[in-house]
VOBA-1610 file (N, C-alpha, C; in pm, whole numbers, padded with zeros to 5 digits, always signed):
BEGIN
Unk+03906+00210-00462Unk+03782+00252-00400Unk+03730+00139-00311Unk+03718+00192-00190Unk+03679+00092-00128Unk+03505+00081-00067Unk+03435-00039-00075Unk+03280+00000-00116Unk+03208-00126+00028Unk+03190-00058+00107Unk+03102-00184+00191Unk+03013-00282+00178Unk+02953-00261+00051Unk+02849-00413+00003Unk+02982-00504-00066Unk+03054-00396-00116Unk+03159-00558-00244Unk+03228-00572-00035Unk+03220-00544+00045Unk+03336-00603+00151Unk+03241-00691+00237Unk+03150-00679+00220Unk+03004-00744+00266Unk+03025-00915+00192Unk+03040-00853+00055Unk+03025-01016-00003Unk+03157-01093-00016Unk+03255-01003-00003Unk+03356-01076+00005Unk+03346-01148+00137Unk+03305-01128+00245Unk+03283-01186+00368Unk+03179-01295+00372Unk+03057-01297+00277Unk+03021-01399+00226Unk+03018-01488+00167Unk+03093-01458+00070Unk+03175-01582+00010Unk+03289-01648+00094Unk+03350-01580+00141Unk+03434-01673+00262Unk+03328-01768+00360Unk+03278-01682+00395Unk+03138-01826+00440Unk+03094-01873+00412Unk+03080-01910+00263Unk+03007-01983+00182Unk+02869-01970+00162Unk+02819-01899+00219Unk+02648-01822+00196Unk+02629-01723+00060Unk+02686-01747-00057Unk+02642-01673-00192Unk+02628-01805-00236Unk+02539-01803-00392Unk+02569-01877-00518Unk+02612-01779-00665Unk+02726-01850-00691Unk+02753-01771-00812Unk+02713-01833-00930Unk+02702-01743-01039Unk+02629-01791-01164Unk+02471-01784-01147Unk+02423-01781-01297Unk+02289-01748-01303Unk+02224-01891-01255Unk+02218-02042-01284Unk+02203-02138-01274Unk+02146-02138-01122Unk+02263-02112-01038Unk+02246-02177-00927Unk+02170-02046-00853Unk+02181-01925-00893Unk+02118-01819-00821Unk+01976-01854-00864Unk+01926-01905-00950Unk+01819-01918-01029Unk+01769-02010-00909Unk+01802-02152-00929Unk+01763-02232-00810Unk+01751-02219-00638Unk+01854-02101-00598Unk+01823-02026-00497Unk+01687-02004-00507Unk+01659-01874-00555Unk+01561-01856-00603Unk+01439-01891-00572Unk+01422-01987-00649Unk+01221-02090-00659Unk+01302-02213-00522Unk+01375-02201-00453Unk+01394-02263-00322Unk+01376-02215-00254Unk+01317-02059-00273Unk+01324-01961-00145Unk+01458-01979-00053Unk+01575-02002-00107Unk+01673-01959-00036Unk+01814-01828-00078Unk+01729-01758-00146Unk+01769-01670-00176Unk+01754-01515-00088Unk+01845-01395-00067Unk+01768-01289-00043Unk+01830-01172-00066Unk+01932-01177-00155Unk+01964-01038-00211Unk+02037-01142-00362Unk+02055-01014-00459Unk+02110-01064-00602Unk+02178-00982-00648Unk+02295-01008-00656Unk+02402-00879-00739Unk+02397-00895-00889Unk+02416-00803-00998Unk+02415-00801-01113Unk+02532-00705-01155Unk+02545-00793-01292Unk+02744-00669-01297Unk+02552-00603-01392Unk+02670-00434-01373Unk+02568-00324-01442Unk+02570-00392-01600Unk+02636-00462-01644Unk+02632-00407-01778Unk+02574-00519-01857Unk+02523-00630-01776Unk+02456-00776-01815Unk+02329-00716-01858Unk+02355-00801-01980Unk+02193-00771-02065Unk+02124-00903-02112Unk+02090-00959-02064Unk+02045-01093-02153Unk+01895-01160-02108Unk+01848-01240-02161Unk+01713-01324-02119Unk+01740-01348-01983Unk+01857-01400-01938Unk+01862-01470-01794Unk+01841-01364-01695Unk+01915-01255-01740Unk+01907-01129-01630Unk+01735-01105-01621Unk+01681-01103-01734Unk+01531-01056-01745Unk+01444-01144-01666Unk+01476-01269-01649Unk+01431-01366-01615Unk+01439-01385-01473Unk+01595-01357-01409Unk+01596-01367-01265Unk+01521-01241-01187Unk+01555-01127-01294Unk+01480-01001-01230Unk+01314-01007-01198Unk+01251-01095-01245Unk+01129-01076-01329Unk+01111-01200-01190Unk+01226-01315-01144Unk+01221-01365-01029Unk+01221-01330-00852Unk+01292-01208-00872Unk+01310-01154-00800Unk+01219-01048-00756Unk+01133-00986-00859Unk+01010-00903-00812Unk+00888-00991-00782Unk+00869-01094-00825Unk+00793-01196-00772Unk+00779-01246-00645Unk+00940-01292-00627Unk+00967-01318-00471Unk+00975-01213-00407Unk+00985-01080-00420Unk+01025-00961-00322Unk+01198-00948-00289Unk+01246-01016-00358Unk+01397-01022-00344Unk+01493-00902-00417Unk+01553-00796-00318Unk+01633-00720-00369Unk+01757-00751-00485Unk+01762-00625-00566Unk+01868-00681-00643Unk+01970-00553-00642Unk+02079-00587-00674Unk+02166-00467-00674Unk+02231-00458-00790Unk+02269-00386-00898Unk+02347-00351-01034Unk+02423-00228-01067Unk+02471-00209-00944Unk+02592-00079-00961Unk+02707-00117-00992Unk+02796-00268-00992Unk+02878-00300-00975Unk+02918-00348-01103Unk+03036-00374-01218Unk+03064-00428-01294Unk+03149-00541-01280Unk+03126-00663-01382Unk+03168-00790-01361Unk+03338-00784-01310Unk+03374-00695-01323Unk+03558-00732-01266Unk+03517-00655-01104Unk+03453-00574-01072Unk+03446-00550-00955Unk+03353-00692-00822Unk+03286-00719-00890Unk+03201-00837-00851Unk+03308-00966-00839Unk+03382-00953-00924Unk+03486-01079-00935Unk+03600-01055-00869Unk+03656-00944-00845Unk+03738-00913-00702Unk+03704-00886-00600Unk+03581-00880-00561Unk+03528-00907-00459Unk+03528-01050-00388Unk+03491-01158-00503Unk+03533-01305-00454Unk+03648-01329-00431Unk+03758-01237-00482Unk+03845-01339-00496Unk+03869-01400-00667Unk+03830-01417-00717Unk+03783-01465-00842Unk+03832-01402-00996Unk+03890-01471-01067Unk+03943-01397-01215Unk+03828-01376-01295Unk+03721-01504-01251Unk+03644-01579-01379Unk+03545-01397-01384Unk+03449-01383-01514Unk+03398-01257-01498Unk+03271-01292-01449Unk+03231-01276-01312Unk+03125-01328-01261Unk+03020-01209-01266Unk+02877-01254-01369Unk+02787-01167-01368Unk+02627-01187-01298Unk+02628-01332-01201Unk+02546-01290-01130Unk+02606-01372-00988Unk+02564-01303-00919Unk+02563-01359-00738Unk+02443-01339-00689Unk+02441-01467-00566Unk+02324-01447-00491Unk+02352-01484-00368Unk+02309-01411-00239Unk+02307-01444-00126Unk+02195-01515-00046Unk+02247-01636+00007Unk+02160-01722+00058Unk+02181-01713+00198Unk+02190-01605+00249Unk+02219-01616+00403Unk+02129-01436+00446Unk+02011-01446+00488Unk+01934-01351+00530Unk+02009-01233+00612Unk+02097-01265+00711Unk+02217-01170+00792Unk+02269-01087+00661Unk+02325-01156+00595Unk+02428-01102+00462Unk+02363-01032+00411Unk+02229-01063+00355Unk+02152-00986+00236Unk+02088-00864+00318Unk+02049-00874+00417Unk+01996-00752+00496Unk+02122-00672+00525Unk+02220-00709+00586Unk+02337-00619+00633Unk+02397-00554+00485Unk+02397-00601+00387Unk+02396-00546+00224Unk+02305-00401+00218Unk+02165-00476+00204Unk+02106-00427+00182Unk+02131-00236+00250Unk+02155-00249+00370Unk+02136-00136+00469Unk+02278-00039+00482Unk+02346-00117+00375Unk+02483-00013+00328Unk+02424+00058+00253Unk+02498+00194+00265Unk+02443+00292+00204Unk+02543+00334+00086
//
């Protein structure tokens, strides 16, 4: 299946404009250099509650249709990556406006 936001971020991560992991999306974040946030659907934890709860604060979209092996072949990536964040405003808007 082929999905235009996971081909979106795969194109962002080749540019180096995401942060992966909760840590560094977190610090995006309260840097205001954040502007979209992927979530695998099936993450449940304080941190998710916490970035979400960051993200309606800042006005920052989030997206959670995707599960951690789809999110992680999207990078490129084995590891099971359950959060991303885009730090590049082009990326997160051109995301955003896939339908």
């Amino acid at each position: 299946m082929t999905n235009n936001k996971l081909n979106l971020l795969g194109l962002a991560y080749r540019a180096k404009k995401i942060s992966i992991g909760s840590d560094l999306t977190i610090e995006a974040i309260k840097k205001n250099n954040c502007f979209l946030v992927f979530f695998d659907k099936d993450y449940s934890s304080s941190t998710e509650k916490q970035i979400k709860k960051l993200c309606d604060i800042n006005k920052i979209p989030y997206i959670n249709e995707f599960t951690k092996d789809e999110l992680s072949h999207a990078i490129g990536k084995v590891a099971n990556i359950r959060v991303i964040g885009i730090i590049d405003k082009g990326f997160g808007d051109s995301i955003v406006k896939c339908a």
